[in-house]
N, C-alpha and C positions, 0 to 999 in steps of 0.2 A: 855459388862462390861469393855472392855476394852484389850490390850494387855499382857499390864503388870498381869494385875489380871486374866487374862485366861494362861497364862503360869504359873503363879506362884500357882496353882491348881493339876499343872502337877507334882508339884516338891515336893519328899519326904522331911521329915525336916531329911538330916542327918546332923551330924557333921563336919563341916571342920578341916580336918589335918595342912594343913599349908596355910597362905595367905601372899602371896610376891607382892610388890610393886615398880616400878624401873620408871626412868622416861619415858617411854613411854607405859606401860602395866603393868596391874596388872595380878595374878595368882590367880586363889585360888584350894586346891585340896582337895579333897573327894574321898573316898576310893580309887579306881585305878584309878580314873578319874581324870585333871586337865581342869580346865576352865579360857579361855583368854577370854581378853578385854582390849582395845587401851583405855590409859588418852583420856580424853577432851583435858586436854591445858597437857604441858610436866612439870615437876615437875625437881626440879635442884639436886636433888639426890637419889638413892636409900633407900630406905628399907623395913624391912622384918619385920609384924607384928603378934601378938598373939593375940592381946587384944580381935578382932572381932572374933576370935573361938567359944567364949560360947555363941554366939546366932546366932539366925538365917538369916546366911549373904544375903539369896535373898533378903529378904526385904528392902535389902539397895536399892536397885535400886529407892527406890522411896524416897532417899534423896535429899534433896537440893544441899550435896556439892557434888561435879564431883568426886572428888577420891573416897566417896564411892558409889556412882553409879555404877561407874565402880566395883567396887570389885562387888555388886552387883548380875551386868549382870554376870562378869567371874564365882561366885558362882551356878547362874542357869546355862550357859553353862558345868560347871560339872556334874552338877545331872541330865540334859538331855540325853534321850538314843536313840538316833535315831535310827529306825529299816530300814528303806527302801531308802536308801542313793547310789548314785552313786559314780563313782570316774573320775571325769571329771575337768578338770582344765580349771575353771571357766573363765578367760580371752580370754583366746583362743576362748573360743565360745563365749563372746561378741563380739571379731571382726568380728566372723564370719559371725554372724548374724546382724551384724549394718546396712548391707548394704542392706537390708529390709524393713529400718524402714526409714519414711522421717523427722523429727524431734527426737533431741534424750538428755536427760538431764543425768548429769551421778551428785550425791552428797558425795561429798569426792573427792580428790584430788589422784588416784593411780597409779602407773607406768606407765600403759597400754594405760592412756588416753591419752600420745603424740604420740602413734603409731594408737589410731582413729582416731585422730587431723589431720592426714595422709591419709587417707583411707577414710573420710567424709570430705563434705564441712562443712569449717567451721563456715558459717552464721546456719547451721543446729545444730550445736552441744554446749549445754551448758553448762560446767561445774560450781560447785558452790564448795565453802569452806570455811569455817570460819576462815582459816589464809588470809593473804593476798599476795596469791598466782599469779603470774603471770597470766595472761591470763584466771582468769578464776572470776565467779564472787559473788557476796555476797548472804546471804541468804534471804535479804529484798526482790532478786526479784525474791524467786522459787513460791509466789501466781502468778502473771502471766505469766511465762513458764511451769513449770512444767504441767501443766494442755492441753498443747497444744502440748504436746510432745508422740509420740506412742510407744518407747521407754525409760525405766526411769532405772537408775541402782543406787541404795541407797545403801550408806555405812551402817556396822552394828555396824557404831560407833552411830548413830542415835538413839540405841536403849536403848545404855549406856547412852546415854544425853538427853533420854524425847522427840525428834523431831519425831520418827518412825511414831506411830499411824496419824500424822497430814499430814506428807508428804504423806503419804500413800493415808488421804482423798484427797490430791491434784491431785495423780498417776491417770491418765486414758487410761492408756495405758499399753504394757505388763513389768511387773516391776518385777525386781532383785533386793535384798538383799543381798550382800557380806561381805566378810572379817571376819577376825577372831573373832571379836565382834558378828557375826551374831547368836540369837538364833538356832540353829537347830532343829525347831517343829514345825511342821504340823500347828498349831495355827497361823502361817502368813498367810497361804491359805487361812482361814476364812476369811483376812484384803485386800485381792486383791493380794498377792504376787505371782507372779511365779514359780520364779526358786528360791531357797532358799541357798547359797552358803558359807560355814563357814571350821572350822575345827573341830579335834578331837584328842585328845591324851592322851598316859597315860605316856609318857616321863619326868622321874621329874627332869633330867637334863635341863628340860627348865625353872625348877626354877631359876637357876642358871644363866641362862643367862638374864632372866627380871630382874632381881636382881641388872646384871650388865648393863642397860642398853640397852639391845637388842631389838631389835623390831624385825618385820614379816620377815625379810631380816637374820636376825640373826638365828630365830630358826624354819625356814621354813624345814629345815630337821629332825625336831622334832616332826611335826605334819602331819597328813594325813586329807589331803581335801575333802572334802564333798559336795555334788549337790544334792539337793532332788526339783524333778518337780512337780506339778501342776498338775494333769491329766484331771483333768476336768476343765472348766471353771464355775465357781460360784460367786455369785454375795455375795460382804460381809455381813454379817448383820447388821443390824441396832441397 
């Protein structure tokens, strides 16, 4: 059926308390819980809305415009509970493990990737992003690498912007899901996912900081990291 509508099965209709908007992340929180999610594109100012509380904000994700998308995903990333989560910091073991793999695609642009850029050759290693980022390259041409690569490590901004499930059919190789956008639910496993790699928190002082502005570098001490593995190997369904 799909991604979005198999996660969105999982999710109780509760209420949101508050949904905060800044230009780089939106927030939304439910009862103890707060759920993040990275803009698509950056917005030129904060703010902090009500209006979307009286209905039910997962459904956003399958808007058209990108800010509520986002709100969205950050809505189901509250209401999910993950139970069987490790705490492993997620970068450090793609370096680890890069040198493994003989082709390796990574989507999204994140810190980590000029210390692979380092550590692989770089005819092997393809980054993609939708800005236009140095060195790395556009999304016209993940139909022909992506698919060639044994390593793939997907942003879970992908999942706020509608590209996840597609890239995913692309993935054939062992693929990662990251960042703070990332669903944390078993439900990727079904789609070929791996490692599964996000956060969690119930910190509402990082309202206050998406509010102002902050991204993952701002309230990385506000949130606790999350790794959930793959145990088995399974073929997605159809």
């Amino acid at each position: 059926m799909g991604i979005i509508t198999d996660i969105l099965q999982q999710i109780p209709d509760e209420r949101a308390d508050i949904v905060t908007a800044g230009s780089r992340t939106v927030a939304v929180k439910v009862a103890d819980r707060i759920g993040v999610a990275h803009r698509h594109f950056r917005w030129n100012g904060p703010i902090v809305t009500a209006e979307y509380t009286s209905r039910r904000l997962t459904t956003l994700i399958r808007s058209n415009n990108l800010t509520e998308k986002a709100i969205g995903a950050a809505a189901i990333n509250a209401q999910l509970r993950p139970q069987h989560y490790q705490r492993i910091e997620v970068f450090s073991h793609i370096l680890a493990i890069a040198e493994n793999y003989q082709r390796i695609s990574v989507v999204g642009y994140f810190p980590f990737v000029e210390t692979l850029r380092r550590s692989v050759r770089k005819e092997n290693l393809f980054v993609f992003d939708l800005r236009d980022t140095e060195g790395c390259l556009p999304p016209d041409q993940q139909e022909d690498i992506i698919p060639t690569c044994d390593l793939i490590v997907i942003s879970g901004s992908a999942f706020a912007n509608g590209t996840l499930e597609h890239l995913l059919e692309l993935s054939q190789g062992y693929t990662l899901v990251i960042g703070p956008t990332t669903p944390i639910s078993e439900v990727l496993f079904e789609y070929g996912v791996d490692i599964i790699a996000g956060i969690i928190t119930t910190r509402e002082d990082i309202l206050g900081v998406i509010a102002h502005h902050g991204g993952t570098k701002q309230f990385k001490h506000l949130v606790e990291n999350v790794f959930m593995e793959r145990q088995a190997k399974t073929q997605r369904e159809s």
